[in-house]
Every structure is written in structure tokens, then in C-alpha cells.
N, C-alpha and C positions, 0 to 999 in steps of 0.2 A: 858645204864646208868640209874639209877633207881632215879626218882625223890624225891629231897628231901620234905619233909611234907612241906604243907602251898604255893606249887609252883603253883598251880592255882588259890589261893586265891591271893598271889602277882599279878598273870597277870592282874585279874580279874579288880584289882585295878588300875593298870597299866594304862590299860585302860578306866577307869573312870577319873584318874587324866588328860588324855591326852587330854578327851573330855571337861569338865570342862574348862581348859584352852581357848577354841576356843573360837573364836566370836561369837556369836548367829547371824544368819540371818533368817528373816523375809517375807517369800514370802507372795509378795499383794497382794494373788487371793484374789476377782475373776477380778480385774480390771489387771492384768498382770497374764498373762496365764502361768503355771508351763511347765519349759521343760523336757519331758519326755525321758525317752528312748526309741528307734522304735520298740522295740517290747515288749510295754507296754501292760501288760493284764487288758484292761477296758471291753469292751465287747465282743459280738460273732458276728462277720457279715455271712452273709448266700448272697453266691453265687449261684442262686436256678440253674442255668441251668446247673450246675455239678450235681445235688443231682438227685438220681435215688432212691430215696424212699428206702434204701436198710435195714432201722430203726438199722444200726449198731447202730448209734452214741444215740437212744431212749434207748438200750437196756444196754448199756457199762456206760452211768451216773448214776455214785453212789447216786445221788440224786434224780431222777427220775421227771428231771423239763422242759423238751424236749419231746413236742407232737407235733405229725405227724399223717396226717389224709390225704389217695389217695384214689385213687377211678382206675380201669384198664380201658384200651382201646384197642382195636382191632386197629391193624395197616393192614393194606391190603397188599397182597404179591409185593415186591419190582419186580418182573419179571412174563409175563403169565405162569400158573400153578403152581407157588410157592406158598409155607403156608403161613396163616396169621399166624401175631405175635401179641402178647398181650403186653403191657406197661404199668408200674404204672405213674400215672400224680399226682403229687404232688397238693392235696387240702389246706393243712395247714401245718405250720412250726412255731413254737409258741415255746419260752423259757422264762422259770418264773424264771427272776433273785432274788426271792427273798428269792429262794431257790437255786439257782446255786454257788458254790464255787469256781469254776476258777480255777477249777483243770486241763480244758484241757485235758480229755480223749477223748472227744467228736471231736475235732480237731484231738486227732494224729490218731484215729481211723478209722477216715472217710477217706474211700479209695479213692474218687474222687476227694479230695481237693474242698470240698461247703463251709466248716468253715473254719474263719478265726480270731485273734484276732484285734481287732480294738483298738487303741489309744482312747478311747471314754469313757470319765467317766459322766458327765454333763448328769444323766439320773435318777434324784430323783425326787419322786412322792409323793402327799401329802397320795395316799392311795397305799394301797398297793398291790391292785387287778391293778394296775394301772404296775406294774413294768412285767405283762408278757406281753410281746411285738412277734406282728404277724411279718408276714415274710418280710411283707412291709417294715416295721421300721428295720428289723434287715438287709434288702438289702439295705437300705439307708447308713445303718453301714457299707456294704461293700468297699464302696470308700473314704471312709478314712484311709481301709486299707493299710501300707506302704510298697512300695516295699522290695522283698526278700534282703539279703545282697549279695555283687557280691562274687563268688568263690576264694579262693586263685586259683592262678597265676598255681600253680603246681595242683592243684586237677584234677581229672579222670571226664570227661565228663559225665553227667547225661545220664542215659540210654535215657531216653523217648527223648531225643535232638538225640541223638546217631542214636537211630531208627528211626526218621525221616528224617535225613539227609541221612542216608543210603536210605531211601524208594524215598527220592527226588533226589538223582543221580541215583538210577536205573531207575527211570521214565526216566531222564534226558540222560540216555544211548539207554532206548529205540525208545523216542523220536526222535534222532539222528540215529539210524539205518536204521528206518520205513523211515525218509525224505532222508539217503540215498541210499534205498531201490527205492523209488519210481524217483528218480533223475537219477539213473541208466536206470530204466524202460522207463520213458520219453525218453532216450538218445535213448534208443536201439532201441523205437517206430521210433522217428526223422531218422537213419538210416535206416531201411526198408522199412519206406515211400521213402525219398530220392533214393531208389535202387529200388523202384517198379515207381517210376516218370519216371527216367529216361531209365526203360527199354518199358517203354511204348514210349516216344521219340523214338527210335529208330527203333519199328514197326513199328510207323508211318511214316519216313524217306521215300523219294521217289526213287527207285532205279537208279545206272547211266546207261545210256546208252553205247550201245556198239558200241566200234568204227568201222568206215566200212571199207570192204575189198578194196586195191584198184587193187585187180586182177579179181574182179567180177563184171562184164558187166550187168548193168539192161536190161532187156531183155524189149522190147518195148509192149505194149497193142495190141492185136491182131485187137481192137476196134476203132486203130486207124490210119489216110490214110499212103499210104507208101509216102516218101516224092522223087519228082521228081524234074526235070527242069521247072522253074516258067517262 
């Protein structure tokens, strides 16, 4: 159905008469605090012990207001004769909101989950060199971050949960073998002892005597008198 002329400009209006109408309300910041929605974009929190220096999220801002500054480190071989490993350690983590848009590339891009958006707006500065903030200030962001929303009821398991409960009942199966493994072992020990105890009893056993003939006559000592009329 092909709209007749001036039907946008009706809605348009529509909707301006509908607001018009309403009450006007007045929020009191700053002495009553505005309720946001939880996943309000005020700032960037940086969870540094995910970030591995990988400079996706330096590279992916259209703005270019995310510096990153590491420095390597030689890890030593986790086993004798293994390679060392080299690692970046994160020196600096600096975002200059005064040029950041809140477009959240930097967030969805970061493969290790270190950004996050924080509920936090209350961060104006009389200068303006003053608004890029080091990594201290933007960890402090990070705990005000608000927890994720729970899953619908029907959704499919996240993988990374998935893999781990998998990798914690196979531990949990092997666990269970090895202690029935060695409970067998113990048993079978207890038994060969027991059968080596008591065959040693038994060598040592003192043998019976044999009973005596009563048809045979002990024949007298040659050494001794013959016996006569006393």
C-alpha cells in the first residue's frame, strides 16, 4: 500500500502533540542521583590482568585516543631444558576522553575481555589535559562495573563454561581412577603380606612326635649292671 502524501509529516506531529501533553519532570542532580540503565556507556574500565598488550583495541579506534606503552620480559623455561618465553608487561594504559566517542569498538574488539563500560559519568575537568586518564584511574572504573545480565532460561551454554566443566570432570574421572587404582594396589599388597606372614608361621611350627611302637622292646644299655637277687 503506497502511502498517501504528508503521512510522515502527520506522524511527525503526532508525535510532538503526544509529548507536549506530558508532565514535564525535573531531575534534581546532582543532589539525587539519575537512575541509569546497567549498561550505561559513561566510561572505560580496564581490567589490566586480562590485557596482554595485543594493541588490537590502540589500532581498531577511530579516534586514535588509546596509548599503550610495554616493555618484554624473558620468562624462564617452565620445565629443565625447555625454551624460554618472552612476554609483553604492560607499562601504560592511558585513554583521552576528550577525544573518545563511545563508540565501543575498543570493547567489542578486545579478545580478552580488559574493557569494559562503566556506569560512571561524574569525570569533568576544569582543563582539558586533565580528561586523559592513566590506567590507575580507569581500574578504579573497573568495579563499578555492573554484572553481565543472567541468560535466558533456554539459551545454549557458553562455550568457555562448557570447556571448563568438561576439563573439570575429566580431571574429576581421573582423579577417581588413580585413588581406585592405588586402593586396589594397597589391597593386593595387604594380601601377599598376609600369605607371606603366615607361611612363615608355619615353617616355624615345631613338628609332632611319633607315637611309639608297643611291640618293640628297648633293648637295655650294655653300660649298664645286669640286674640280679638283692
Amino acid at each position: 500500500m503506497t502511502p498517501f502524501p504528508g503521512s510522515g509529516l502527520a506522524k511527525g506531529l503526532a508525535v510532538t502533540l503526544r509529548t507536549m501533553t506530558k508532565k514535564t519532570v525535573t531531575e534534581q542532580y546532582p543532589d539525587t542521583q539519575p537512575d541509569l540503565p546497567p549498561r550505561t556507556r559513561g566510561v572505560i574500565g580496564l581490567f589490566e590482568e586480562n590485557c596482554t598488550v595485543c594493541m588490537l583495541c590502540a589500532r581498531e579506534c577511530p579516534d586514535w585516543c588509546i596509548y599503550i606503552d610495554s616493555h618484554k620480559e624473558t620468562v624462564p623455561a617452565a620445565v629443565p631444558g625447555g625454551r624460554e618465553r618472552s612476554r609483553n608487561v604492560l607499562d601504560r594504559f592511558a585513554i583521552d576522553f576528550s577525544l573518545c566517542m563511545y563508540c565501543g569498538i575498543c570493547i567489542e574488539v578486545c579478545p580478552f575481555d580488559a574493557l569494559f563500560w562503566s556506569p560512571e559519568f561524574e569525570y569533568a575537568e576544569t582543563d582539558i589535559h586533565e580528561l586523559t586518564h592513566e590506567r590507575d584511574k580507569l581500574r578504579e572504573w573497573m568495579w563499578t562495573v555492573p554484572a553481565p545480565p543472567a541468560l535466558d532460561p533456554g539459551a545454549e551454554e557458553p562455550k568457555e563454561i562448557a570447556a571448563a566443566r568438561k576439563t573439570a570432570e575429566k580431571l574429576a574421572a581421573t582423579q577417581a581412577a588413580a585413588e581406585a587404582t592405588e586402593a586396589a594396589e594397597a589391597a593386593q599388597t595387604a594380601e601377599v603380606t598376609e600369605a607371606a606372614e603366615g607361611a612363615g608361621v608355619a615353617q616355624t611350627a615345631p613338628e609332632p612326635a611319633e607315637p611309639a611302637d608297643p611291640g618293640h622292646v628297648e633293648s637295655a644299655s650294655p653300660t649298664d649292671p645286669p640286674e640280679g637277687p638283692s
